[in-house]
N, CA, C, O and CB atoms as a CASP TS submission, in Angstrom:
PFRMAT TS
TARGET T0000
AUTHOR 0000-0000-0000
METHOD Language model
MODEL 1
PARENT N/A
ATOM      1  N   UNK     1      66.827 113.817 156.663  1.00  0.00           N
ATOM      2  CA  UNK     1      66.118 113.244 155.534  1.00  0.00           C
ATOM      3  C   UNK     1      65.738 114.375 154.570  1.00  0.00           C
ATOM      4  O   UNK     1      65.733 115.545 154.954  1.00  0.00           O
ATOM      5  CB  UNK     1      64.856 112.456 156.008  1.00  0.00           C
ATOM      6  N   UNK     2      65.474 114.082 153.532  1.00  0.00           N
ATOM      7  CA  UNK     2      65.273 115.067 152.576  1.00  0.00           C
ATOM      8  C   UNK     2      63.381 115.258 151.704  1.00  0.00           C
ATOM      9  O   UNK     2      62.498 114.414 151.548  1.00  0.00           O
ATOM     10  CB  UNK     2      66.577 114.572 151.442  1.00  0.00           C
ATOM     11  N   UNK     3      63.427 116.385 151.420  1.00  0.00           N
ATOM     12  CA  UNK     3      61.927 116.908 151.538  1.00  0.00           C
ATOM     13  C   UNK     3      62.158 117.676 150.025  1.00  0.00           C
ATOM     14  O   UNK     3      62.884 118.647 149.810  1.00  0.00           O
ATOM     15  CB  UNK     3      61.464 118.097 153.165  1.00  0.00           C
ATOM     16  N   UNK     4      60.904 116.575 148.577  1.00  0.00           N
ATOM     17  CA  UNK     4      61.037 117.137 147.236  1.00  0.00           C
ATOM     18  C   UNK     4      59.438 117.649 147.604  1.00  0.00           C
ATOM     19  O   UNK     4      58.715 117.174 148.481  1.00  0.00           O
ATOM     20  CB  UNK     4      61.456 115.959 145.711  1.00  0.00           C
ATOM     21  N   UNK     5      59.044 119.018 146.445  1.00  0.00           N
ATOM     22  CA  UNK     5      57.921 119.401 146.608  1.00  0.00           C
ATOM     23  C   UNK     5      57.469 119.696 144.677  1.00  0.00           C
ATOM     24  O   UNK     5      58.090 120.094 143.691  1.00  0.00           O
ATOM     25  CB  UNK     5      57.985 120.765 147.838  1.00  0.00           C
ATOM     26  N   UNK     6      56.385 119.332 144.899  1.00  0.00           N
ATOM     27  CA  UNK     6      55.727 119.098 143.084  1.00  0.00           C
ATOM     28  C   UNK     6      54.825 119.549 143.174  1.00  0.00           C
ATOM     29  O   UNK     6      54.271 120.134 144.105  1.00  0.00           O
ATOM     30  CB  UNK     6      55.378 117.732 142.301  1.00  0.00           C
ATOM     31  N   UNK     7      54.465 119.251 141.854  1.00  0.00           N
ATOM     32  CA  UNK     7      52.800 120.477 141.477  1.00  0.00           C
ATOM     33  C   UNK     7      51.653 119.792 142.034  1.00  0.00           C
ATOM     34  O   UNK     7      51.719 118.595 142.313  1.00  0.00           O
ATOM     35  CB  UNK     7      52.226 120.750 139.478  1.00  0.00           C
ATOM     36  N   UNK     8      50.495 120.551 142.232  1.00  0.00           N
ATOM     37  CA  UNK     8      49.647 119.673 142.991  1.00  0.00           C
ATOM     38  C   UNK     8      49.327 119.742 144.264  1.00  0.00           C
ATOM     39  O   UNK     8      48.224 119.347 144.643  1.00  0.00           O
ATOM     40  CB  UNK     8      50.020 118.650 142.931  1.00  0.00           C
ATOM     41  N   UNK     9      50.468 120.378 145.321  1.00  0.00           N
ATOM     42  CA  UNK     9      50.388 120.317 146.489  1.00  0.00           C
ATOM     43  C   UNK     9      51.061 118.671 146.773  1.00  0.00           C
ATOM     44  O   UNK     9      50.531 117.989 147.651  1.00  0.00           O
ATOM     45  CB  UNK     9      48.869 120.701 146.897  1.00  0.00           C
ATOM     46  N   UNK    10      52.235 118.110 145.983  1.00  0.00           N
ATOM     47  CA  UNK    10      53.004 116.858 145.980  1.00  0.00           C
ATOM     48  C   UNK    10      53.907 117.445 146.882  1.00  0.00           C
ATOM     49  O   UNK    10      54.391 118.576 146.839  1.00  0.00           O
ATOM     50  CB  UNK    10      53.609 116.234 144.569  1.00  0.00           C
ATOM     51  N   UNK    11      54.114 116.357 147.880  1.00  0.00           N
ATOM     52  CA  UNK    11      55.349 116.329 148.679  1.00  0.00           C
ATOM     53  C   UNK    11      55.969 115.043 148.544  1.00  0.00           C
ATOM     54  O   UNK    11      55.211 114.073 148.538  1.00  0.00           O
ATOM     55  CB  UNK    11      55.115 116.622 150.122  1.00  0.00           C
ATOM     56  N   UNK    12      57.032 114.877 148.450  1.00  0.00           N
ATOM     57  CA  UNK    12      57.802 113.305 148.913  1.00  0.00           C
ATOM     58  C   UNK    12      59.045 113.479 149.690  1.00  0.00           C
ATOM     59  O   UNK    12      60.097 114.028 149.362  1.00  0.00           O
ATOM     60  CB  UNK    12      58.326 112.331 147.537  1.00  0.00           C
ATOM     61  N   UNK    13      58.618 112.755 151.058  1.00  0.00           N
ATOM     62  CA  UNK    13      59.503 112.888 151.984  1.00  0.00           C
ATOM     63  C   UNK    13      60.295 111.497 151.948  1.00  0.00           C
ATOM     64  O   UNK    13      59.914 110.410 151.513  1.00  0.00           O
ATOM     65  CB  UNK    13      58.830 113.269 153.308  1.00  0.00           C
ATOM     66  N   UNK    14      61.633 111.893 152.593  1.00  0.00           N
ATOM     67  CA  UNK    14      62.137 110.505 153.161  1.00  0.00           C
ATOM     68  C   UNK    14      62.467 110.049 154.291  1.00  0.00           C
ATOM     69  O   UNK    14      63.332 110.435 155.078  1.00  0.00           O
ATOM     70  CB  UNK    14      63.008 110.185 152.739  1.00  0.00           C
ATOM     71  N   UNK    15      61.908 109.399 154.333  1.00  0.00           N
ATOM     72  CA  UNK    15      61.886 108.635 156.115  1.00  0.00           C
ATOM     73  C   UNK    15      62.113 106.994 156.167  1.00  0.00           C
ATOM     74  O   UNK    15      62.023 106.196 155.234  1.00  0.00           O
ATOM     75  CB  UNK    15      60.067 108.852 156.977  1.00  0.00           C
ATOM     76  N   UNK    16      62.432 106.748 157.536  1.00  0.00           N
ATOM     77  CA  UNK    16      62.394 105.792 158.170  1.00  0.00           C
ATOM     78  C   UNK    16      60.852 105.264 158.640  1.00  0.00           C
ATOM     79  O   UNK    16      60.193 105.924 159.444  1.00  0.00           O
ATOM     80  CB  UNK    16      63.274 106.093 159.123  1.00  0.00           C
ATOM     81  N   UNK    17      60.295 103.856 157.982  1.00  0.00           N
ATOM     82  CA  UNK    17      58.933 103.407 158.279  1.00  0.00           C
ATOM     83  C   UNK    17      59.549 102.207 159.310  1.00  0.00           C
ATOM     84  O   UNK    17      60.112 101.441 158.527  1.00  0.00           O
ATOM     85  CB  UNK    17      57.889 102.876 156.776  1.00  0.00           C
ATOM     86  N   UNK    18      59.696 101.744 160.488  1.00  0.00           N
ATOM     87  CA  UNK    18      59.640 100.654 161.434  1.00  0.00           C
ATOM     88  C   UNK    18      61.304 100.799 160.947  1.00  0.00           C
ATOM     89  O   UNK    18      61.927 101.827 161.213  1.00  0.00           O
ATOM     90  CB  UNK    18      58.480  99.055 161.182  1.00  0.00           C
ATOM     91  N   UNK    19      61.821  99.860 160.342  1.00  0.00           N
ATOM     92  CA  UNK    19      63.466 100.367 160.550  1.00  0.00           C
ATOM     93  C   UNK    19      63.577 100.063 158.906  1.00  0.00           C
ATOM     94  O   UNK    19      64.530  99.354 158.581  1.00  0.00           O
ATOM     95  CB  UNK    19      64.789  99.231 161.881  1.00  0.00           C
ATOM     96  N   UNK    20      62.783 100.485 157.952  1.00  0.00           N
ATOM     97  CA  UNK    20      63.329 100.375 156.765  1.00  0.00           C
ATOM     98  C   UNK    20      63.003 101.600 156.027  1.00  0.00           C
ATOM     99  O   UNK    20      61.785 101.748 155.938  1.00  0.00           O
ATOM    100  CB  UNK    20      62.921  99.190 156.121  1.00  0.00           C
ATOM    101  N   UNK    21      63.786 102.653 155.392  1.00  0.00           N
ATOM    102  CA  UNK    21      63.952 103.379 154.959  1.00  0.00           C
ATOM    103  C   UNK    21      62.636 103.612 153.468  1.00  0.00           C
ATOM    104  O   UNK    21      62.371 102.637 152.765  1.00  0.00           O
ATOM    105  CB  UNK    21      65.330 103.190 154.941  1.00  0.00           C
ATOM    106  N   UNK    22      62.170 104.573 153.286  1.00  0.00           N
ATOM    107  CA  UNK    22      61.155 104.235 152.336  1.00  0.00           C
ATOM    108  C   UNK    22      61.077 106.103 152.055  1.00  0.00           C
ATOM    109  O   UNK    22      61.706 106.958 152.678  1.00  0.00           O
ATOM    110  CB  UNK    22      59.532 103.157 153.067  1.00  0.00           C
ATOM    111  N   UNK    23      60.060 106.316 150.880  1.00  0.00           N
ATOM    112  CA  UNK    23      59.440 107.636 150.179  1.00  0.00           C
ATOM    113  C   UNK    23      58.885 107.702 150.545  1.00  0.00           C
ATOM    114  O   UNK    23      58.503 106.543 150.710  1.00  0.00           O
ATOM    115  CB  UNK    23      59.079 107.993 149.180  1.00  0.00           C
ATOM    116  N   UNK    24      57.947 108.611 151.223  1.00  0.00           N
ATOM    117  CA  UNK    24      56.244 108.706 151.775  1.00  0.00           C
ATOM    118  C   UNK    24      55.693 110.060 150.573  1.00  0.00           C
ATOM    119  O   UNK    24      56.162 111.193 150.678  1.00  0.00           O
ATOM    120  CB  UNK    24      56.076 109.399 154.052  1.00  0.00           C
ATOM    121  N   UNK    25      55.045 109.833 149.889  1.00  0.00           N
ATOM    122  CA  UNK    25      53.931 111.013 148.921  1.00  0.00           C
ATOM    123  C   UNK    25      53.199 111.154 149.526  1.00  0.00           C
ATOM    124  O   UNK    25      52.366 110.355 149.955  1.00  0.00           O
ATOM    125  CB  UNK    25      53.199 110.803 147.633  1.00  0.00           C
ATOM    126  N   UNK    26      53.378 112.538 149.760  1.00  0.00           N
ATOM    127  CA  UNK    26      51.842 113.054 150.370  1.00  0.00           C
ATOM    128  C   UNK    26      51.022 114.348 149.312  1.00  0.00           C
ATOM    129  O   UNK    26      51.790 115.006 148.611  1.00  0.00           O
ATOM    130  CB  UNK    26      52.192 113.887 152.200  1.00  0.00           C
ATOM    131  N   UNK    27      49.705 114.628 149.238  1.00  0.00           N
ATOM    132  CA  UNK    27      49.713 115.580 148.418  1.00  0.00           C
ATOM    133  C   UNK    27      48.745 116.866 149.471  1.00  0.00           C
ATOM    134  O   UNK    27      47.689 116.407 149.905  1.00  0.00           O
ATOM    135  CB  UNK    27      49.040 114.968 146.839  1.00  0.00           C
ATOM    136  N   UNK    28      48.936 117.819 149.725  1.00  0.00           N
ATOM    137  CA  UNK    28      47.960 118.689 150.056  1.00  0.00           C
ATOM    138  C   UNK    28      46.862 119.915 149.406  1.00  0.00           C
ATOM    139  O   UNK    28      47.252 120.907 148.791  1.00  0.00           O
ATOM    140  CB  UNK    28      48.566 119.102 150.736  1.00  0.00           C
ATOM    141  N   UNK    29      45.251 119.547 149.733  1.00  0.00           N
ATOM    142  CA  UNK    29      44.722 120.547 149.205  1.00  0.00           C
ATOM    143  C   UNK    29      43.720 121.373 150.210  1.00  0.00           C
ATOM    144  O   UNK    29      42.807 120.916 150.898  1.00  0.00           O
ATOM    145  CB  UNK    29      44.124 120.050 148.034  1.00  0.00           C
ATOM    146  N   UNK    30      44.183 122.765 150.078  1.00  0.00           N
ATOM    147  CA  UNK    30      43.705 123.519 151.264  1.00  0.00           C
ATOM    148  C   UNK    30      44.889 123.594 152.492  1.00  0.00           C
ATOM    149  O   UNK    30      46.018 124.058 152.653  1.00  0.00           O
ATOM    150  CB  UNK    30      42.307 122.746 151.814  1.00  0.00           C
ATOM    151  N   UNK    31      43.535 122.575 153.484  1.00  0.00           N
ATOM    152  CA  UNK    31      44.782 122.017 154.822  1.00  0.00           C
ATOM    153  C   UNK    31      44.459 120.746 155.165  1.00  0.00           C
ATOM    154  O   UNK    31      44.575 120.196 156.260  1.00  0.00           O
ATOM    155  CB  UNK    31      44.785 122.888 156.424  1.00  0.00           C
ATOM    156  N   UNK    32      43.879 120.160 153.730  1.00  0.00           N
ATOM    157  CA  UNK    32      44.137 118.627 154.277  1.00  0.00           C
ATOM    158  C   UNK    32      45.740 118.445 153.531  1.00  0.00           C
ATOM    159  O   UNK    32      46.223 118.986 152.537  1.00  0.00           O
ATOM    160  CB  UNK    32      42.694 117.232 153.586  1.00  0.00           C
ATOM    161  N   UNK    33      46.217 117.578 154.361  1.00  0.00           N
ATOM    162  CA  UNK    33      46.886 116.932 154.240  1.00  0.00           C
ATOM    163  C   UNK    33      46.336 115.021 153.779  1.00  0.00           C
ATOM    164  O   UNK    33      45.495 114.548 154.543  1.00  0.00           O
ATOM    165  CB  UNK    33      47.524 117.379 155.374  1.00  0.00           C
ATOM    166  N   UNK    34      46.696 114.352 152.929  1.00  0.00           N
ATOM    167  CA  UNK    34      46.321 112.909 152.543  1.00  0.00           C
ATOM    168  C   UNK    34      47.653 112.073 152.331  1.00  0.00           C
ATOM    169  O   UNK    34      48.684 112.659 152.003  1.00  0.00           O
ATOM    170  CB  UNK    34      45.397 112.888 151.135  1.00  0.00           C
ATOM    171  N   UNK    35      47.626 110.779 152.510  1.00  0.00           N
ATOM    172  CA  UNK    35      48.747 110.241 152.198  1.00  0.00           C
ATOM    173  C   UNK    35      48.410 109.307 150.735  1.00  0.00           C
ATOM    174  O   UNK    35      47.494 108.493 150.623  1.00  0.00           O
ATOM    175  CB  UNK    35      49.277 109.423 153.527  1.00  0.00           C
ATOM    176  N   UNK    36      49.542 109.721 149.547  1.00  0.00           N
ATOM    177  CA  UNK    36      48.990 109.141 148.533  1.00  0.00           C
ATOM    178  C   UNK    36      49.690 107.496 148.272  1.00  0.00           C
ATOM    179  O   UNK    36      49.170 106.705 147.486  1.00  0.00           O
ATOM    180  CB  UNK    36      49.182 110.198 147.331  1.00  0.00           C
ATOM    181  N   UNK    37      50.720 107.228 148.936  1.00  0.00           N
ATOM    182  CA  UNK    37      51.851 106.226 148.716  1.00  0.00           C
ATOM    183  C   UNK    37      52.613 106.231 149.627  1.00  0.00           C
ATOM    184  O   UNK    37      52.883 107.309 150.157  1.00  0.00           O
ATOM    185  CB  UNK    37      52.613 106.352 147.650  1.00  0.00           C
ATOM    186  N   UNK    38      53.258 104.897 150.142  1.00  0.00           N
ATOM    187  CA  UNK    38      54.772 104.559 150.653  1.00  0.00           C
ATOM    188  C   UNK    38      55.822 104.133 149.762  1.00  0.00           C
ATOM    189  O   UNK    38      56.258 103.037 150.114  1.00  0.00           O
ATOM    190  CB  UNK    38      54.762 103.499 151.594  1.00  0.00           C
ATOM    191  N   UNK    39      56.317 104.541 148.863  1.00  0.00           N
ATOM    192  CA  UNK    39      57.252 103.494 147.844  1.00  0.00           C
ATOM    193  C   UNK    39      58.918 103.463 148.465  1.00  0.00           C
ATOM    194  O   UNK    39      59.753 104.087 149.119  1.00  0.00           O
ATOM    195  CB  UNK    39      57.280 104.242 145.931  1.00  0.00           C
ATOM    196  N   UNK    40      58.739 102.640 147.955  1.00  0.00           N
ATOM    197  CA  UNK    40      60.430 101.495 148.415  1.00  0.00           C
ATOM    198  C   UNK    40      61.403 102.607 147.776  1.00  0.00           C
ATOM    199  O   UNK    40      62.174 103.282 148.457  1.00  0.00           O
ATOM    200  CB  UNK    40      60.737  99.353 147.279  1.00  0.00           C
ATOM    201  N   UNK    41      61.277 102.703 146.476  1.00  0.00           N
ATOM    202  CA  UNK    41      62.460 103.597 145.350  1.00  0.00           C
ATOM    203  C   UNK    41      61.785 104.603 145.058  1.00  0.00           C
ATOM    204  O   UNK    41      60.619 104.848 145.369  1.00  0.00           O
ATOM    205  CB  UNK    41      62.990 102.916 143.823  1.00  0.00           C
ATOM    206  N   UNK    42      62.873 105.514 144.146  1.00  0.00           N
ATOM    207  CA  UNK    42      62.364 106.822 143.313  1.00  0.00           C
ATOM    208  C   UNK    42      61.545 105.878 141.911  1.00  0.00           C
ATOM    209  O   UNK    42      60.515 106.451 141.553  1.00  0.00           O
ATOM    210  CB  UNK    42      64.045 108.092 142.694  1.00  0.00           C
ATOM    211  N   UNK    43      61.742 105.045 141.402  1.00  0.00           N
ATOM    212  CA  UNK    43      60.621 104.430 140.059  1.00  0.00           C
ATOM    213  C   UNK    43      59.601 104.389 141.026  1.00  0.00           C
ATOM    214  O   UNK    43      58.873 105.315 140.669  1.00  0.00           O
ATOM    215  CB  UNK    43      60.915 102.673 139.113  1.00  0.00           C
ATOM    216  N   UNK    44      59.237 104.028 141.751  1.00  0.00           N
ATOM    217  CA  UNK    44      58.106 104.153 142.566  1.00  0.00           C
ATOM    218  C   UNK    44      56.827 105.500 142.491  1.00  0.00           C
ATOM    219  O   UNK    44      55.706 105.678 142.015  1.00  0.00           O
ATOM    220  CB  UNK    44      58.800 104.152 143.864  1.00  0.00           C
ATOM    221  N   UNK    45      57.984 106.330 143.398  1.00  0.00           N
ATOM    222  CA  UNK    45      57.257 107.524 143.441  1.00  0.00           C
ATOM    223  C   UNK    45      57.020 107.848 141.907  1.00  0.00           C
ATOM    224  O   UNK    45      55.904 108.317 141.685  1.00  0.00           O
ATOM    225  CB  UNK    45      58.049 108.684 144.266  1.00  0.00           C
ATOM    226  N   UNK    46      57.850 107.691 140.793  1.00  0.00           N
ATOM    227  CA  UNK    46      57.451 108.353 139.294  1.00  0.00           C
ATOM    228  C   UNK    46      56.258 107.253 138.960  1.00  0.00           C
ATOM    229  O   UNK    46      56.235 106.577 137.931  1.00  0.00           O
ATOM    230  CB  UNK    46      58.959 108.360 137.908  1.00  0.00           C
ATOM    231  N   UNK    47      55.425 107.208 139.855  1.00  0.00           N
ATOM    232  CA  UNK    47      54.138 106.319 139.463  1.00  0.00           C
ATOM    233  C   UNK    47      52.955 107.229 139.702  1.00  0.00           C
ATOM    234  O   UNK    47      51.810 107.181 139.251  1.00  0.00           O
ATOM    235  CB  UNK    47      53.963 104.872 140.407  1.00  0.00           C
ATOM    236  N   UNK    48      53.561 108.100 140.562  1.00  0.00           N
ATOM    237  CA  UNK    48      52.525 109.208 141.250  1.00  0.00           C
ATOM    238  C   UNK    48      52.732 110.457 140.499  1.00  0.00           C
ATOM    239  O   UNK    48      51.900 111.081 139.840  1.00  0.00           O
ATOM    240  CB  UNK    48      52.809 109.533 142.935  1.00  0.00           C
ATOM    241  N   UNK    49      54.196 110.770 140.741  1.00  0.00           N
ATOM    242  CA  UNK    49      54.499 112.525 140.278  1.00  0.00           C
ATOM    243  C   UNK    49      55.590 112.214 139.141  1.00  0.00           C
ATOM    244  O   UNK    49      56.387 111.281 139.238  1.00  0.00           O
ATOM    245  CB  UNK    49      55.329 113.783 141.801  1.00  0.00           C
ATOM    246  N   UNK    50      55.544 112.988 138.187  1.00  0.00           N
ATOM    247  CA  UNK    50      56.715 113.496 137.269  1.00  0.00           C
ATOM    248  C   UNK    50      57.669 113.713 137.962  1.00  0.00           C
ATOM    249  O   UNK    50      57.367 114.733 138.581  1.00  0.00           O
ATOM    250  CB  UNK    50      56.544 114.650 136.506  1.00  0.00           C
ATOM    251  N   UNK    51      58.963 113.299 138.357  1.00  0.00           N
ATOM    252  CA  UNK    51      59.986 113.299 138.717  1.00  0.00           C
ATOM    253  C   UNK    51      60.938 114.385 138.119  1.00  0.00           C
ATOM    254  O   UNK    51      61.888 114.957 138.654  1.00  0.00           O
ATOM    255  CB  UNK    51      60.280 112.155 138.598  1.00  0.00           C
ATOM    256  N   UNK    52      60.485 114.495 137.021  1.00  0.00           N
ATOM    257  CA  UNK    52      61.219 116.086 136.545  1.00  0.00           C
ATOM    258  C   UNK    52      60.648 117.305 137.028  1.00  0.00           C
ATOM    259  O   UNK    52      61.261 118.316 136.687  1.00  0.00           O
ATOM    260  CB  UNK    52      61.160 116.379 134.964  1.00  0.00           C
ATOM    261  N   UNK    53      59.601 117.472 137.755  1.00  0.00           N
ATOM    262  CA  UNK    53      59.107 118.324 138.314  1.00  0.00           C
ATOM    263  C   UNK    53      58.752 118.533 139.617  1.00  0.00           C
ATOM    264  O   UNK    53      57.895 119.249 140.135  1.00  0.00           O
ATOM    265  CB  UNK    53      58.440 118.437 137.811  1.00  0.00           C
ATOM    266  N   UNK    54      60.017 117.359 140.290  1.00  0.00           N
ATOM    267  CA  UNK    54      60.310 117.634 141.640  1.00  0.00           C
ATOM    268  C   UNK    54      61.084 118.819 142.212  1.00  0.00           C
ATOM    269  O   UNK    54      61.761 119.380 141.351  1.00  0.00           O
ATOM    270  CB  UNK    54      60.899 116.638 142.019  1.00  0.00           C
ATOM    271  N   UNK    55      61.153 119.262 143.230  1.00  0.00           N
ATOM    272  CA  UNK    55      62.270 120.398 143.752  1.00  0.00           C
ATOM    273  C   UNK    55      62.806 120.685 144.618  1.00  0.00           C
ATOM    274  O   UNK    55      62.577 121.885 144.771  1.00  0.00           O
ATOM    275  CB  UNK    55      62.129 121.288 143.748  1.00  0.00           C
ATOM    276  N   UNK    56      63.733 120.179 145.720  1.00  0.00           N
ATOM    277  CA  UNK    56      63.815 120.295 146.835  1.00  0.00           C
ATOM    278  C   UNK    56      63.286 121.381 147.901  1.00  0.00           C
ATOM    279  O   UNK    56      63.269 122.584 147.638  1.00  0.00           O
ATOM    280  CB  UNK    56      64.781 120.168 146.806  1.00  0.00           C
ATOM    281  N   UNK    57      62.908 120.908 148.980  1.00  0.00           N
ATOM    282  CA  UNK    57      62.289 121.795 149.726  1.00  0.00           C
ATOM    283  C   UNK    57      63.718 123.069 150.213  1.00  0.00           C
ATOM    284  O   UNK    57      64.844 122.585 150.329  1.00  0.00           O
ATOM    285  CB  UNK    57      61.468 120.813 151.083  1.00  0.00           C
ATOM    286  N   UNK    58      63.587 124.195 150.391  1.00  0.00           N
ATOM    287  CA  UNK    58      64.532 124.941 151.508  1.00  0.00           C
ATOM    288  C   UNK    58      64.577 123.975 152.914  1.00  0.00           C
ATOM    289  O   UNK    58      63.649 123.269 153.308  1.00  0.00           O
ATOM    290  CB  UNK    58      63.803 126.632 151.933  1.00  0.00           C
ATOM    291  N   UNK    59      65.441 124.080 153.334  1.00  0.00           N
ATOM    292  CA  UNK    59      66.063 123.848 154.995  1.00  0.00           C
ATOM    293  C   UNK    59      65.303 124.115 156.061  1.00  0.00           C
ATOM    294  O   UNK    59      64.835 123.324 156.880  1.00  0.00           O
ATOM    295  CB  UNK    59      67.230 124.693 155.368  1.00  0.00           C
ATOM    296  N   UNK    60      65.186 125.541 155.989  1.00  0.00           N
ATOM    297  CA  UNK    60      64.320 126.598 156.482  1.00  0.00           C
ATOM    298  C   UNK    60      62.541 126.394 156.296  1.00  0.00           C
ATOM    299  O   UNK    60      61.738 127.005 157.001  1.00  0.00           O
ATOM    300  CB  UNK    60      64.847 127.915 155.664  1.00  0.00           C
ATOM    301  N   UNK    61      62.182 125.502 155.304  1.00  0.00           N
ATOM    302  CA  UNK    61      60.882 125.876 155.071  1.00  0.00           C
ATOM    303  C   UNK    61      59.814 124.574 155.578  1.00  0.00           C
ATOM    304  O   UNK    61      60.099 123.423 155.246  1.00  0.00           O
ATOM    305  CB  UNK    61      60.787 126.262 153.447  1.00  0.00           C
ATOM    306  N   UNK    62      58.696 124.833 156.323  1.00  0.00           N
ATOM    307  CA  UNK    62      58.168 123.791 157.330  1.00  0.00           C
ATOM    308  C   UNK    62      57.344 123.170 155.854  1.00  0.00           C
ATOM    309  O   UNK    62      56.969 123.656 154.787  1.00  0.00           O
ATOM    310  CB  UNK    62      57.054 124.472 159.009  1.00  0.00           C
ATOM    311  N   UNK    63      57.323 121.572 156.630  1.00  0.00           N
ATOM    312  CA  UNK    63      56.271 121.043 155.515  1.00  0.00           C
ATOM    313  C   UNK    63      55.269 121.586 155.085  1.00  0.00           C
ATOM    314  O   UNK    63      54.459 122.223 155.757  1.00  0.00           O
ATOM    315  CB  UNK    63      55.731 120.063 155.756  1.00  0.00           C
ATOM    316  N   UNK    64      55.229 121.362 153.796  1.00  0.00           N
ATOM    317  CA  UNK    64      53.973 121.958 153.262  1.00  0.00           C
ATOM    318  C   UNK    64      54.057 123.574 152.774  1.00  0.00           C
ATOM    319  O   UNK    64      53.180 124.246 152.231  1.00  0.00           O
ATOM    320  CB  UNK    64      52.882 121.806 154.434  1.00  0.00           C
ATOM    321  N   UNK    65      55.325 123.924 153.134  1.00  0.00           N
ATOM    322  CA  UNK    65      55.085 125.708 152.652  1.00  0.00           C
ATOM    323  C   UNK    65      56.152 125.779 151.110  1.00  0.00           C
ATOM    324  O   UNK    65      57.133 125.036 151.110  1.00  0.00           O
ATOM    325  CB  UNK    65      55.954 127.199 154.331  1.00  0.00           C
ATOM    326  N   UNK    66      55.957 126.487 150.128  1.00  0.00           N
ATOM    327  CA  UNK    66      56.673 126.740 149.115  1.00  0.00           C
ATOM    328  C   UNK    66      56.215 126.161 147.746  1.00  0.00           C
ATOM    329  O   UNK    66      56.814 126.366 146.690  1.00  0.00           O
ATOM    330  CB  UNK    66      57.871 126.355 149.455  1.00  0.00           C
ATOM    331  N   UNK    67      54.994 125.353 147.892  1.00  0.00           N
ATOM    332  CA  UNK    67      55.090 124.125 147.694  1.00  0.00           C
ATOM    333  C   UNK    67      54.583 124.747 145.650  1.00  0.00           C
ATOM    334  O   UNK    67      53.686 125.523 145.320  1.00  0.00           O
ATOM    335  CB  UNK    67      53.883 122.919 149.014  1.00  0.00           C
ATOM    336  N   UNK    68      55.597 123.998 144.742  1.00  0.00           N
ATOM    337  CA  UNK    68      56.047 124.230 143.262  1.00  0.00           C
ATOM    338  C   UNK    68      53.897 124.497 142.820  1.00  0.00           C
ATOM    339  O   UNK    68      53.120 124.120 143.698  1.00  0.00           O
ATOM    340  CB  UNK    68      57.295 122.246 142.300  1.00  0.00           C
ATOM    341  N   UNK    69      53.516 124.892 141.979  1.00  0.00           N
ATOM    342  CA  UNK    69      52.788 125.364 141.675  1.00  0.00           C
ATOM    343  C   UNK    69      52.872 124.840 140.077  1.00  0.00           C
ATOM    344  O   UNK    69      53.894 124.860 139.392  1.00  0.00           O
ATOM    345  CB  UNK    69      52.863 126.608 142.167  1.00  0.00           C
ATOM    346  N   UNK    70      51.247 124.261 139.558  1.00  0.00           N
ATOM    347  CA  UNK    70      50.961 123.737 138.328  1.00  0.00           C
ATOM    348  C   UNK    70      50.919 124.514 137.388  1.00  0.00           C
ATOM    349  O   UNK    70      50.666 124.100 136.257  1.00  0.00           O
ATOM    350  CB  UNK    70      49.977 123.146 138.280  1.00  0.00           C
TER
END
């Protein structure tokens, strides 16, 4: 699954919720972690974050680290 990271401490992951495929937004500040949304599509998530200022995560890099800067 694939892992975008935005300003803010925005993450949007993609996962499997029960057996239907969905976005999960999460945003982190500090070391909380919060969940801001589940959305169905990408119009979805552009309800939360600017979508032009998404960025894929590295391969290599654990949730939450790298994360694009405001």
């Amino acid at each position: 699954m694939g892992i975008w990271l935005g300003p803010e401490g925005i993450e949007v992951e993609a996962i499997v919720r029960g057996d239907r495929p969905c976005l999960r937004v999460t945003r982190t500040i500090g070391r909380e972690r919060t969940l801001v949304a589940y959305c169905a599509d990408v119009t979805e998530v552009g309800e939360y974050v600017d979508l032009a200022e998404l960025v894929a995560a590295e391969p290599s890099e654990p949730s939450g680290a790298g994360r694009a800067q405001a």
